[in-house]
C-alpha angles and dihedrals in degrees: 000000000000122000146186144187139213124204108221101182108288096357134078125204127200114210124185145179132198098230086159125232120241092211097045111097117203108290093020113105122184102184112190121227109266112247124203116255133187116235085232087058098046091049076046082062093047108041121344089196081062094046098058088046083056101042079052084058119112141157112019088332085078090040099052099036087050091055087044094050086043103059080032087064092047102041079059104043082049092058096032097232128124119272106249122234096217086057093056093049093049085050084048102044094045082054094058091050090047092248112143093204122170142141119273114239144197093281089047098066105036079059098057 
């Protein structure tokens, strides 16, 4: 397992992947200690194309895209699948065009 956390004002969140462990036998569970990470650093693992678009951001674009990238990591850490790159360039690109688009979730609808 490797894992990482992001620090999001006065919240932490703990991602992880299974990337398996070639040494680790069933019912044997080595967990790694969780490093910071930047959320600049973590779109750099997915797409550095996507990363340099973010890093150009300012005003609510940043702002909005941030949000976006953010309940996009943890749709996909939910669902322990990989972020997709094309995901973070269409939050990007709706930022820039000062969209707020997400995916409406449980809460979300209970609120309505």
């Amino acid at each position: 397992m490797e894992y990482f956390c992001m620090n999001f004002g006065s919240q932490t969140e703990v991602f992880g992947s299974d990337q398996g462990d070639k040494n680790s036998r069933e019912g044997d569970h080595k967990v790694a200690a969780a490093k910071p990470m930047t959320l600049q650093d973590r779109i750099l693992q997915i797409d550095h194309i996507q990363a340099r678009r973010f890093t150009k951001l300012t005003g609510d674009s940043v702002d909005i895209a941030t949000q976006g990238i953010i309940r996009h990591l943890r749709a996909c850490a939910r669902m322990d699948v990989n972020p997709d790159a094309s995901a973070v360039r269409e939050i990007i690109d709706d930022a820039l065009n000062g969209r707020r688009v997400f995916a409406e979730t449980s809460n979300d609808l209970l609120a309505a």
